[in-house]
PyMOL Python script that loads the backbone (N, CA, C, O; Angstrom):
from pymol import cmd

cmd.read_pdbstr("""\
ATOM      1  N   UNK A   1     -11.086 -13.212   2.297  1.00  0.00           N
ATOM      2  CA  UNK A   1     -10.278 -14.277   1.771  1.00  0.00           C
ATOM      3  C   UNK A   1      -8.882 -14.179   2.358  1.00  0.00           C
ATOM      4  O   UNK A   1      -8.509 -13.008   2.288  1.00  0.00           O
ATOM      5  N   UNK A   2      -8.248 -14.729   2.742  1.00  0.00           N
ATOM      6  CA  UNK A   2      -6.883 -15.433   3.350  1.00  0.00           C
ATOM      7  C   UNK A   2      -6.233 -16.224   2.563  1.00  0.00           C
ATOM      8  O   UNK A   2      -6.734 -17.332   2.375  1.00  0.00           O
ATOM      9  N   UNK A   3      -4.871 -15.871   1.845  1.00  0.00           N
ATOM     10  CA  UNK A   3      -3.943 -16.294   1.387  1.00  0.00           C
ATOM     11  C   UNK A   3      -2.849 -17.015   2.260  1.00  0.00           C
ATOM     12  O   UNK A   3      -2.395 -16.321   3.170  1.00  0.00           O
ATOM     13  N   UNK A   4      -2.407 -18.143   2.151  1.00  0.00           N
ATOM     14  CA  UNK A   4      -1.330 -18.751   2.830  1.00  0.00           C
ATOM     15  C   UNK A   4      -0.090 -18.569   2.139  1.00  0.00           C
ATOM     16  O   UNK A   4      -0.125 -18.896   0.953  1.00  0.00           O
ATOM     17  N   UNK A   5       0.866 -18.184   2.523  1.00  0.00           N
ATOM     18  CA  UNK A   5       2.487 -18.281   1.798  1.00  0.00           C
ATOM     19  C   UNK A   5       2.814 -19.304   2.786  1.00  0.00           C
ATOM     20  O   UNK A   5       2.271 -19.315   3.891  1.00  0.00           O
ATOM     21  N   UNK A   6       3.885 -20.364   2.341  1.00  0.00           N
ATOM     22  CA  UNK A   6       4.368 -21.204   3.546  1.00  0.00           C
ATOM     23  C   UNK A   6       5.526 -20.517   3.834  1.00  0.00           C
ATOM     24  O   UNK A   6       5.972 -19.775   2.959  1.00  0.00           O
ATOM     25  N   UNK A   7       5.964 -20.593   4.635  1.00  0.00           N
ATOM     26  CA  UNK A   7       7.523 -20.296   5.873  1.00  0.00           C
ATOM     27  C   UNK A   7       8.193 -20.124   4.916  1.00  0.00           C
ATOM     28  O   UNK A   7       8.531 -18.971   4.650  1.00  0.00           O
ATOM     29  N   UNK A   8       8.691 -21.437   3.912  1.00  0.00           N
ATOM     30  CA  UNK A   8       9.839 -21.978   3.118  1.00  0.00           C
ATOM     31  C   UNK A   8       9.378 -20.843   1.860  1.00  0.00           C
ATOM     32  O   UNK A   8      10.348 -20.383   1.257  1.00  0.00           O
ATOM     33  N   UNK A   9       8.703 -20.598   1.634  1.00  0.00           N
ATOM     34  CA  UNK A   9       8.231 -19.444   0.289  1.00  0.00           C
ATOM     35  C   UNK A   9       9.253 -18.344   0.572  1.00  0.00           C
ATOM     36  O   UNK A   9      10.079 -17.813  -0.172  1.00  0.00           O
ATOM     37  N   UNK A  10       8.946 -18.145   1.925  1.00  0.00           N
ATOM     38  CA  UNK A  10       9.301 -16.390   2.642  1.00  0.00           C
ATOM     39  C   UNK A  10      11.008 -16.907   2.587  1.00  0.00           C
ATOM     40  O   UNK A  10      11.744 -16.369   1.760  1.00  0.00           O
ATOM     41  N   UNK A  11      11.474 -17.817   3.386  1.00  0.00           N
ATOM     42  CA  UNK A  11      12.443 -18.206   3.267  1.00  0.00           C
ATOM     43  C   UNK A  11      13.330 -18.378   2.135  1.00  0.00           C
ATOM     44  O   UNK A  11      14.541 -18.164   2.193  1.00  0.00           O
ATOM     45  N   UNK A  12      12.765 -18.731   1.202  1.00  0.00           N
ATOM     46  CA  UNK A  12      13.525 -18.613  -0.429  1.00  0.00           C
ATOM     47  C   UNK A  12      13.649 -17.558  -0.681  1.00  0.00           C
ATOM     48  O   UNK A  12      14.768 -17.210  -1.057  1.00  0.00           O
ATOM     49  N   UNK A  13      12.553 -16.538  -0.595  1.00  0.00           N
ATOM     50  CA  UNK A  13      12.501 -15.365  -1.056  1.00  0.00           C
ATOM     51  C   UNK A  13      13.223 -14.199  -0.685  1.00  0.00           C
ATOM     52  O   UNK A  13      13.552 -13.218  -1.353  1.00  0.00           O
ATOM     53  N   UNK A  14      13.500 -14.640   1.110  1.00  0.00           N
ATOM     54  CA  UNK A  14      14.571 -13.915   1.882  1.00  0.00           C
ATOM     55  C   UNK A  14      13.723 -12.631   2.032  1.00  0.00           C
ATOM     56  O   UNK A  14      14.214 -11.509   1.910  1.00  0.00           O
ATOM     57  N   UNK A  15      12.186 -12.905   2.353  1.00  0.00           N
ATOM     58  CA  UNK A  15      11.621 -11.449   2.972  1.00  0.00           C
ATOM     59  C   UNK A  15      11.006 -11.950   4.049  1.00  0.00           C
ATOM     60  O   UNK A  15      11.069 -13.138   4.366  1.00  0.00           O
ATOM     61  N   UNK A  16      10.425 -11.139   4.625  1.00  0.00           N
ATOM     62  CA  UNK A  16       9.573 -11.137   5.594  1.00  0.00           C
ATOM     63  C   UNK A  16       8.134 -11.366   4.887  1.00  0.00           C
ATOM     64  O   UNK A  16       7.858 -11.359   3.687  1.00  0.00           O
ATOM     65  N   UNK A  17       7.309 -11.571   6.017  1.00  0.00           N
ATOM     66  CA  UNK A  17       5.789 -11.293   5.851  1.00  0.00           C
ATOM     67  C   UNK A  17       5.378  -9.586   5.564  1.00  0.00           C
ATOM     68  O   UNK A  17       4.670  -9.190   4.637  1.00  0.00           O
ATOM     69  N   UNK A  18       5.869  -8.937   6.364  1.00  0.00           N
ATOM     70  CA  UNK A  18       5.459  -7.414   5.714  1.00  0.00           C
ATOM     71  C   UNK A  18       5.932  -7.103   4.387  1.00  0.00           C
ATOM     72  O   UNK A  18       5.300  -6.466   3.544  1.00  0.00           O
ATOM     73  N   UNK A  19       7.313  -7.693   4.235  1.00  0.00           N
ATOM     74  CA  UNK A  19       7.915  -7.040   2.958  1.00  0.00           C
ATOM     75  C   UNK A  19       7.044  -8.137   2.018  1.00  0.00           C
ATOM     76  O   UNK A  19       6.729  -7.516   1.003  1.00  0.00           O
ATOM     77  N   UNK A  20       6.671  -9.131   1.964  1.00  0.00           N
ATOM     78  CA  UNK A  20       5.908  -9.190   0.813  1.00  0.00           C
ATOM     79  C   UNK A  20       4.727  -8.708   0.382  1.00  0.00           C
ATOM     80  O   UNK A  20       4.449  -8.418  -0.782  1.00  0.00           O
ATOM     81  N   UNK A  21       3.947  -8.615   1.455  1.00  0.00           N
ATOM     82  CA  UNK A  21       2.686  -7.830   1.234  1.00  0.00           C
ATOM     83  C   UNK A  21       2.685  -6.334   0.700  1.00  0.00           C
ATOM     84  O   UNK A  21       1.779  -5.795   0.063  1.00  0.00           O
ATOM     85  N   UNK A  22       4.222  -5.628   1.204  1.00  0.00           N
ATOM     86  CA  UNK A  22       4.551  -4.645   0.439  1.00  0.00           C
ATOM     87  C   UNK A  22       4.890  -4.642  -1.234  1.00  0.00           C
ATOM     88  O   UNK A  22       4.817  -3.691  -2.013  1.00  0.00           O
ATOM     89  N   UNK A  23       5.238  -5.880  -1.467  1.00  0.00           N
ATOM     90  CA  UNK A  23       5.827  -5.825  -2.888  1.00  0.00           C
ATOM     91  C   UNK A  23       4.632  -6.245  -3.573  1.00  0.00           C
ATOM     92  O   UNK A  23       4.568  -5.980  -4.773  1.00  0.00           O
ATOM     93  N   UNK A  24       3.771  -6.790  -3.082  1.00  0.00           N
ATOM     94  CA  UNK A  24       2.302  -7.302  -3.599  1.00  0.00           C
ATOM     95  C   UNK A  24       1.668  -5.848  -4.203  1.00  0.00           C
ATOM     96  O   UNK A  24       1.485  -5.304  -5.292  1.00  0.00           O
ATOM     97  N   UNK A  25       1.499  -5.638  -3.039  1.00  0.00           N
ATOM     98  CA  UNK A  25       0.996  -4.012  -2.445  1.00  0.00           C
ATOM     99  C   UNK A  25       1.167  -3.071  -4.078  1.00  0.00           C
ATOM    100  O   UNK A  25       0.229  -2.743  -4.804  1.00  0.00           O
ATOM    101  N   UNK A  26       2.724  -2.791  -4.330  1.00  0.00           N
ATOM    102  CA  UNK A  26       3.264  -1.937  -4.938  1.00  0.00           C
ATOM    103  C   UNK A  26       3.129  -2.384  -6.325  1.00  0.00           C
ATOM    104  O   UNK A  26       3.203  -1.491  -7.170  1.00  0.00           O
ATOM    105  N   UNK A  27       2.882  -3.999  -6.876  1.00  0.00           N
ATOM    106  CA  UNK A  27       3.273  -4.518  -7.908  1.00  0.00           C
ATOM    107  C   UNK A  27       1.690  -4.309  -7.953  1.00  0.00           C
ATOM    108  O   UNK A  27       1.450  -3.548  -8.891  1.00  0.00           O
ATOM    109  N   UNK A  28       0.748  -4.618  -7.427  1.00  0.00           N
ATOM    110  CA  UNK A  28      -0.761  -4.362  -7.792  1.00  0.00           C
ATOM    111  C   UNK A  28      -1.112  -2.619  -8.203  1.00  0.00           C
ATOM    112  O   UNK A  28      -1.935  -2.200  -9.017  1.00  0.00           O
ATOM    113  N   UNK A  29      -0.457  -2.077  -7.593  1.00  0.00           N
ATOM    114  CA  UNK A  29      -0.634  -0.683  -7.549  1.00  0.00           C
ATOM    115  C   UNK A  29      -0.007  -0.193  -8.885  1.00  0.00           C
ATOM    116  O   UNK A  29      -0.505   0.573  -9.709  1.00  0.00           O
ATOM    117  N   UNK A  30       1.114  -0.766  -8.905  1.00  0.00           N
ATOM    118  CA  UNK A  30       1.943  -0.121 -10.784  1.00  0.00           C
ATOM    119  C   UNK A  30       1.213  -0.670 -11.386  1.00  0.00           C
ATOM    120  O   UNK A  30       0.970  -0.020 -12.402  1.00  0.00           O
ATOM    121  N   UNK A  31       0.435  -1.974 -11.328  1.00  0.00           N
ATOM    122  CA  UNK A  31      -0.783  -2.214 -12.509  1.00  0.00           C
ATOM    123  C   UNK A  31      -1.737  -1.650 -12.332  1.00  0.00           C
ATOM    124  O   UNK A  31      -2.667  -2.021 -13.049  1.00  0.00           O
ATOM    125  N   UNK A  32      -1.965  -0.798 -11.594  1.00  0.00           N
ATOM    126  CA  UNK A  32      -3.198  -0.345 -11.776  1.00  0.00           C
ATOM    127  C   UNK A  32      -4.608  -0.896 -11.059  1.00  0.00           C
ATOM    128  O   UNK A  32      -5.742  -0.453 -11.244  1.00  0.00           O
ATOM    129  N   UNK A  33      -4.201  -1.988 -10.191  1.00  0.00           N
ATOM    130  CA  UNK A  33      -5.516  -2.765  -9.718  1.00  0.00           C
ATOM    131  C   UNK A  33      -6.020  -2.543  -8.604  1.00  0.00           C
ATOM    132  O   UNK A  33      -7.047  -2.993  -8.094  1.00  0.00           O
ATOM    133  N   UNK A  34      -4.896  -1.480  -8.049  1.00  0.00           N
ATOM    134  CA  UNK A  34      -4.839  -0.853  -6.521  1.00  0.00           C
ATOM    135  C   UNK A  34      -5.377   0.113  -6.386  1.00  0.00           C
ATOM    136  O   UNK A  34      -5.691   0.430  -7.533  1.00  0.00           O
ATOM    137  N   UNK A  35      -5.842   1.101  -5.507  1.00  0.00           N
ATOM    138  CA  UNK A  35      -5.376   2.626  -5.873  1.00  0.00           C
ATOM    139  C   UNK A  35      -4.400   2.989  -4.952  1.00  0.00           C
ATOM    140  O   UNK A  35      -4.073   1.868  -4.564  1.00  0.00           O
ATOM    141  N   UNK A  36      -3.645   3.835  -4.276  1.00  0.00           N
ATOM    142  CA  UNK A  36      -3.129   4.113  -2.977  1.00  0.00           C
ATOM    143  C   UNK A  36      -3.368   3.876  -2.219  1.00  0.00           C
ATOM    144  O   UNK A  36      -2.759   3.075  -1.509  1.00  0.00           O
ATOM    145  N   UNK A  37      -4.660   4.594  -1.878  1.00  0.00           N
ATOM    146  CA  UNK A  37      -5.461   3.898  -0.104  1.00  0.00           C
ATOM    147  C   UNK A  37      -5.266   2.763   0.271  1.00  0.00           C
ATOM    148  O   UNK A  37      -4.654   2.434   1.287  1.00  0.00           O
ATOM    149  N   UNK A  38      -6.140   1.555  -1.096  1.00  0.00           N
ATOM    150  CA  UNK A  38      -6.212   0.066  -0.843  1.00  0.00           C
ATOM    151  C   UNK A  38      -4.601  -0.616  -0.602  1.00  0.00           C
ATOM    152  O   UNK A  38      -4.206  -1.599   0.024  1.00  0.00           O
ATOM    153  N   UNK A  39      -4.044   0.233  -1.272  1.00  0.00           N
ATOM    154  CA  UNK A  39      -2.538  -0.676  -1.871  1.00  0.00           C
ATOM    155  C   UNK A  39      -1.665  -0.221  -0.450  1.00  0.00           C
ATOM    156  O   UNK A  39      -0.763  -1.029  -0.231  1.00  0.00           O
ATOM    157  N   UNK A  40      -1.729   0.782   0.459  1.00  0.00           N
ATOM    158  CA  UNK A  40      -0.871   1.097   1.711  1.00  0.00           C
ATOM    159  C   UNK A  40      -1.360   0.300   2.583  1.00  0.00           C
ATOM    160  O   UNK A  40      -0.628  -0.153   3.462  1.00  0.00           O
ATOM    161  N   UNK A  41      -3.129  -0.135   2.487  1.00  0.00           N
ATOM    162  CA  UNK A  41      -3.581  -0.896   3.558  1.00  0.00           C
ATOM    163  C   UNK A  41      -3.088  -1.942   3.463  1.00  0.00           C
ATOM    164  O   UNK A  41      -2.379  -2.270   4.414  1.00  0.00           O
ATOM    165  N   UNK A  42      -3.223  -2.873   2.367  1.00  0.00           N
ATOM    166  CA  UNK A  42      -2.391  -4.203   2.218  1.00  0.00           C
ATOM    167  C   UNK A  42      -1.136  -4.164   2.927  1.00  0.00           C
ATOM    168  O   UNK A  42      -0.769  -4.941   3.808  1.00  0.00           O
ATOM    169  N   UNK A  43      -0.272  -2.778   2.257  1.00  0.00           N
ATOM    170  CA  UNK A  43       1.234  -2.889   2.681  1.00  0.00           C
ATOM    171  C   UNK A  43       1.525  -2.840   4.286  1.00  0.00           C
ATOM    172  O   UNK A  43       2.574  -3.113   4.869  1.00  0.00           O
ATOM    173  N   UNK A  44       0.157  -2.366   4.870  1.00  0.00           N
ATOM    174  CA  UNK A  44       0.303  -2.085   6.560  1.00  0.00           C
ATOM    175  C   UNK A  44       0.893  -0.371   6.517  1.00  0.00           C
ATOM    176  O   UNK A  44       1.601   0.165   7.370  1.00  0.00           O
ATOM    177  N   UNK A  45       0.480   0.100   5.554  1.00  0.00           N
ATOM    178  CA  UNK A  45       1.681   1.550   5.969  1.00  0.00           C
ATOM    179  C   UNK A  45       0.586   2.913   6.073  1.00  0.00           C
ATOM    180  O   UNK A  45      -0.291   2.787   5.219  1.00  0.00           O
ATOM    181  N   UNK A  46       0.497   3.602   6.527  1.00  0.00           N
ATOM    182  CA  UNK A  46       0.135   4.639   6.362  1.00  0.00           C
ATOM    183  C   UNK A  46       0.430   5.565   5.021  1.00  0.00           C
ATOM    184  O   UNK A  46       1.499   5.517   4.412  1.00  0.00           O
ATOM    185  N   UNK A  47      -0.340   6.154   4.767  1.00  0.00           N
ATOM    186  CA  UNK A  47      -0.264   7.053   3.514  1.00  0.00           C
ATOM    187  C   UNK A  47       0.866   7.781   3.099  1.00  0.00           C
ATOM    188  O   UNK A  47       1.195   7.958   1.926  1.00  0.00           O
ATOM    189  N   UNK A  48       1.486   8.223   4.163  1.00  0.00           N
ATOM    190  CA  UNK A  48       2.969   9.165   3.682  1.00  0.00           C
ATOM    191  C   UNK A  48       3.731   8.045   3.815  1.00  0.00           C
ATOM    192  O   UNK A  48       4.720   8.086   3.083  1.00  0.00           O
ATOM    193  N   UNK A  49       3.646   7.119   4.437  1.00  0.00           N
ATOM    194  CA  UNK A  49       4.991   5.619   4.390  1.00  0.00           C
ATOM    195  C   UNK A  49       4.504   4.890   2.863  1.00  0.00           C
ATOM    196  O   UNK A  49       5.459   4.618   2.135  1.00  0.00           O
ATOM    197  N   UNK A  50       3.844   4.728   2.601  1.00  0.00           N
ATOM    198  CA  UNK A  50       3.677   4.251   1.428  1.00  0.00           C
ATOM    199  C   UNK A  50       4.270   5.065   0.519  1.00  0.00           C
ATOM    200  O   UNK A  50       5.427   4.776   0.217  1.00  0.00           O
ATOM    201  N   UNK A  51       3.584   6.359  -0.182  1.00  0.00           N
ATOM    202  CA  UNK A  51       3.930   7.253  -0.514  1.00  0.00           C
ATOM    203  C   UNK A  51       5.712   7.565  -0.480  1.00  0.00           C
ATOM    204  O   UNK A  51       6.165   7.414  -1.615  1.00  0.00           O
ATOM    205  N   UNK A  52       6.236   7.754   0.015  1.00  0.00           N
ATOM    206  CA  UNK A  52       7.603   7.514   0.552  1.00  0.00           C
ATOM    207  C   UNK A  52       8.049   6.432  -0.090  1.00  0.00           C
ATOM    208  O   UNK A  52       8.893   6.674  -0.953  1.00  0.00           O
ATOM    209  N   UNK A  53       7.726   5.233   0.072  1.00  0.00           N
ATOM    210  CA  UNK A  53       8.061   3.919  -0.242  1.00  0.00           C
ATOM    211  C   UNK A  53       8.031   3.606  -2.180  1.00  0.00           C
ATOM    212  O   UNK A  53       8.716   2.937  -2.953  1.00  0.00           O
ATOM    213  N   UNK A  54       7.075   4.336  -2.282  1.00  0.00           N
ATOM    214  CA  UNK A  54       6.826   4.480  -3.885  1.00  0.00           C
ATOM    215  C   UNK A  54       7.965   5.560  -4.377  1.00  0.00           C
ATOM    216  O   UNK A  54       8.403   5.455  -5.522  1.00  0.00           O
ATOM    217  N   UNK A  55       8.288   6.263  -3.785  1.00  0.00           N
ATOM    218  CA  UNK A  55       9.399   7.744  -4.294  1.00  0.00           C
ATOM    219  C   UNK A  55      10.275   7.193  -4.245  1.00  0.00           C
ATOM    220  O   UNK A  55      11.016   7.357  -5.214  1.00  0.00           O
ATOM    221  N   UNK A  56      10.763   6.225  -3.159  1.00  0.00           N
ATOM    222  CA  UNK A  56      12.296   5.433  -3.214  1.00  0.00           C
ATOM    223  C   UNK A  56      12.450   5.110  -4.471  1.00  0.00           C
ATOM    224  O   UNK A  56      13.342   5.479  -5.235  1.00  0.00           O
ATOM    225  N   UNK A  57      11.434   4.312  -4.705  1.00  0.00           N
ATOM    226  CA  UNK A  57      11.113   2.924  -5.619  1.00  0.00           C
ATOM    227  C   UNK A  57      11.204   4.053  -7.536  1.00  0.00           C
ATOM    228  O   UNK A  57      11.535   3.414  -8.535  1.00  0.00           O
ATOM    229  N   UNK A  58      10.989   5.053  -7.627  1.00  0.00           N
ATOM    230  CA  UNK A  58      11.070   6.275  -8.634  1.00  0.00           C
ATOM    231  C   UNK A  58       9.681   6.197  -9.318  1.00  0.00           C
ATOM    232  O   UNK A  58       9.553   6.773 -10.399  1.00  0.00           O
ATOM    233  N   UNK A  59       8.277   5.310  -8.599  1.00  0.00           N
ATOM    234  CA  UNK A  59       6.840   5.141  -9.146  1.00  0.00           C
ATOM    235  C   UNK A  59       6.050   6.825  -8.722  1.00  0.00           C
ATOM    236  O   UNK A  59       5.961   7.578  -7.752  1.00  0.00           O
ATOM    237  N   UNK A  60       5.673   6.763  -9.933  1.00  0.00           N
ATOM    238  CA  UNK A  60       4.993   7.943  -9.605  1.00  0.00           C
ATOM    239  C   UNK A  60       3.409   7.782  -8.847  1.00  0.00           C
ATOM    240  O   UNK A  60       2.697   6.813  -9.108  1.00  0.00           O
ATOM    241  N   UNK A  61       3.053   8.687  -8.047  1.00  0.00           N
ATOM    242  CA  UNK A  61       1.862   8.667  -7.231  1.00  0.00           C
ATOM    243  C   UNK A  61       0.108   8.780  -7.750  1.00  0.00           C
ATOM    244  O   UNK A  61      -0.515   9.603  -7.079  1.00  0.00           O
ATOM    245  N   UNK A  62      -0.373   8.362  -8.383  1.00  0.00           N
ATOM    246  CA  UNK A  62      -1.342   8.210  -8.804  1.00  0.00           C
ATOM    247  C   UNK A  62      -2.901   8.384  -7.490  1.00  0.00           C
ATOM    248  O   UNK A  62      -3.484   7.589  -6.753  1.00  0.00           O
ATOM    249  N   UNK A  63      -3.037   9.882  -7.798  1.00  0.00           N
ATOM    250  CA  UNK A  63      -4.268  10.312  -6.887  1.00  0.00           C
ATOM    251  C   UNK A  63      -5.536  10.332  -7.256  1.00  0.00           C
ATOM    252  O   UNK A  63      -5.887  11.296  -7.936  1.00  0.00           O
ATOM    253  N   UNK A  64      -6.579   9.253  -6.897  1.00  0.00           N
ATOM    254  CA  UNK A  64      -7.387   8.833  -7.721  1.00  0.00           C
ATOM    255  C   UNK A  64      -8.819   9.593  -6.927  1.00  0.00           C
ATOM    256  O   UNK A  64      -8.606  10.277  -5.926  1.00  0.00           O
ATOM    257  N   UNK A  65      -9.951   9.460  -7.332  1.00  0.00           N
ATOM    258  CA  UNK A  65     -11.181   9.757  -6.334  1.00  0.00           C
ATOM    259  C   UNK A  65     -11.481   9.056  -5.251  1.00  0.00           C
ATOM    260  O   UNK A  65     -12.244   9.448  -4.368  1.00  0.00           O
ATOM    261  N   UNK A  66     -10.917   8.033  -5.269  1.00  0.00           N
ATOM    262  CA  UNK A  66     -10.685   7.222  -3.432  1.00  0.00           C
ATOM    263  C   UNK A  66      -9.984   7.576  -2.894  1.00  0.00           C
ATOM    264  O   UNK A  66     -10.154   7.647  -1.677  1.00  0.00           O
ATOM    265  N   UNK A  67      -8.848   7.983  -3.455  1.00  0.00           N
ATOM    266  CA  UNK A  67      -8.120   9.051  -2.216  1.00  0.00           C
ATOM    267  C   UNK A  67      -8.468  10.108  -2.146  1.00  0.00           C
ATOM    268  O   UNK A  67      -8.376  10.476  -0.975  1.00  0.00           O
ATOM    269  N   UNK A  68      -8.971  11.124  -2.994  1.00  0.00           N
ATOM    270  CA  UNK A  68      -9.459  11.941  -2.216  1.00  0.00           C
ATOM    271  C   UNK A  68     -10.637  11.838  -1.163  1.00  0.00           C
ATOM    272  O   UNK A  68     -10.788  12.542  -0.164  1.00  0.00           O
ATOM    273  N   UNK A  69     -11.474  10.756  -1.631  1.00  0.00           N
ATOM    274  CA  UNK A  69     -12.192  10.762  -0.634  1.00  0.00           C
ATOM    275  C   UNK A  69     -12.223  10.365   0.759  1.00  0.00           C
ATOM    276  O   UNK A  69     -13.060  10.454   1.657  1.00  0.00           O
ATOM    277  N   UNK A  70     -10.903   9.842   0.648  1.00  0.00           N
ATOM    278  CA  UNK A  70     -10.233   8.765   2.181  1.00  0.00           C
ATOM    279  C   UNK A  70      -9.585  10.435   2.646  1.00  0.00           C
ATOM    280  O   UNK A  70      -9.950  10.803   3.763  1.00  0.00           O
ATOM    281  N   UNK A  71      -9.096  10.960   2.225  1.00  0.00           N
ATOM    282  CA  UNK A  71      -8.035  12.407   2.460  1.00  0.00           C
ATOM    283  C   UNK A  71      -9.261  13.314   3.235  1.00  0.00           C
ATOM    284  O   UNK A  71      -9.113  13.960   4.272  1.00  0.00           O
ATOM    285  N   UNK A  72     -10.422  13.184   2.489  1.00  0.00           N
ATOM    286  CA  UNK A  72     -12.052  14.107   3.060  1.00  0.00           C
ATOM    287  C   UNK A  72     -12.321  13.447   4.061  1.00  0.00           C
ATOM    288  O   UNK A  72     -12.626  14.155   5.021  1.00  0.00           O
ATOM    289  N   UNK A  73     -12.341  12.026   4.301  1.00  0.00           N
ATOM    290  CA  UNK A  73     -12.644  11.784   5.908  1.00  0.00           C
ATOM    291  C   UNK A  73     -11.410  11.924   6.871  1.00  0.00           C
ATOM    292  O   UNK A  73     -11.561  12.373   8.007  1.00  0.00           O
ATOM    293  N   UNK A  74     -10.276  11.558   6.426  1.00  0.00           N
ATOM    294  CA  UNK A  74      -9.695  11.977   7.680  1.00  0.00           C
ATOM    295  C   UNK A  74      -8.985  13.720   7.890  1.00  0.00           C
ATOM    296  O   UNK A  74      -8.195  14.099   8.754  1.00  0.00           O
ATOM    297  N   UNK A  75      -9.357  14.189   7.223  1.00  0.00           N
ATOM    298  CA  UNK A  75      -9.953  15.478   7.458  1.00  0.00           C
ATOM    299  C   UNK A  75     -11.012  16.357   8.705  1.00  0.00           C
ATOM    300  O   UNK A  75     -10.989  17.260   9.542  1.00  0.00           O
ATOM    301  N   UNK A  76     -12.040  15.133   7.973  1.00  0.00           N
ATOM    302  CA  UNK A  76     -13.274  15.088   8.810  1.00  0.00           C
ATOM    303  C   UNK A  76     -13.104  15.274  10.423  1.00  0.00           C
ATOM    304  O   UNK A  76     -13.370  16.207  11.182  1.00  0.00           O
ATOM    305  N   UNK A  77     -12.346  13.516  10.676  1.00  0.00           N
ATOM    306  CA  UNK A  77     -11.849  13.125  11.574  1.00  0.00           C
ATOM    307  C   UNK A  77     -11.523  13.862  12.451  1.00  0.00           C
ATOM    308  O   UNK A  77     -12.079  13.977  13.544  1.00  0.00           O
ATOM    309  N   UNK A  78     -10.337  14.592  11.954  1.00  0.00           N
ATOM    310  CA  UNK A  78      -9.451  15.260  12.496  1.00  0.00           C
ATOM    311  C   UNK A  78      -9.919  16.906  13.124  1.00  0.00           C
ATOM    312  O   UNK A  78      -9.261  17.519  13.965  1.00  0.00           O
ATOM    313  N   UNK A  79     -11.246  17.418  12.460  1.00  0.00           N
ATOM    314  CA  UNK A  79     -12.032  18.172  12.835  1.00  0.00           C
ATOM    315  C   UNK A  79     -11.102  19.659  12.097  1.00  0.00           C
ATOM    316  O   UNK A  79     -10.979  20.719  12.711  1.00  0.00           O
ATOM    317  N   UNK A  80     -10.488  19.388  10.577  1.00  0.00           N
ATOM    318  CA  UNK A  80     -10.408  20.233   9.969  1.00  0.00           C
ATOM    319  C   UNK A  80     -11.037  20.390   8.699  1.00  0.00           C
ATOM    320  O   UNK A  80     -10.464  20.900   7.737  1.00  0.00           O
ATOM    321  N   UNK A  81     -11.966  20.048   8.684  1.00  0.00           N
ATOM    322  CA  UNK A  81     -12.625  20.284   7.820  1.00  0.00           C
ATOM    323  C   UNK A  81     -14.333  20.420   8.060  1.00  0.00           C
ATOM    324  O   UNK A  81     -15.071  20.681   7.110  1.00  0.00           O
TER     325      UNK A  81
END
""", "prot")
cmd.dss("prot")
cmd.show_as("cartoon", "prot")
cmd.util.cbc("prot")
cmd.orient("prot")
């Protein structure tokens, strides 16, 4: 599914296209509808930029069983584990 914001939205709002998907991102995630993994992918960020981005913000990090299990493959990946 594909959401449209128009130009003039972003423009009122005075963000960018990344920064909203970040505030989406973060506002889904303090409710709870996110977990980390899903909620950095939206934001475009990698796990410690997100992470980071939430510590600015004073949200605490919520480590759920999808992240660990995203943390076990790129582990995997990475051929330490």
């Amino acid at each position: 599914m594909s959401v449209i914001i128009p130009d003039d939205i972003l423009t009122a709002a005075k963000m960018s296209e990344s920064e909203l998907k970040l505030e989406i991102a973060i506002l889904l995630f303090k409710d709870k509808k996110l977990s980390t993994g899903k909620a950095r992918q939206l934001a475009g960020m990698n796990l410690l930029e997100f992470q980071g981005e939430l510590a600015t913000r004073g949200i605490c990090v919520n480590y759920d069983v999808e992240d660990f299990q995203e943390d076990l493959k790129n582990l995997r990946e990475l051929g330490q584990l």
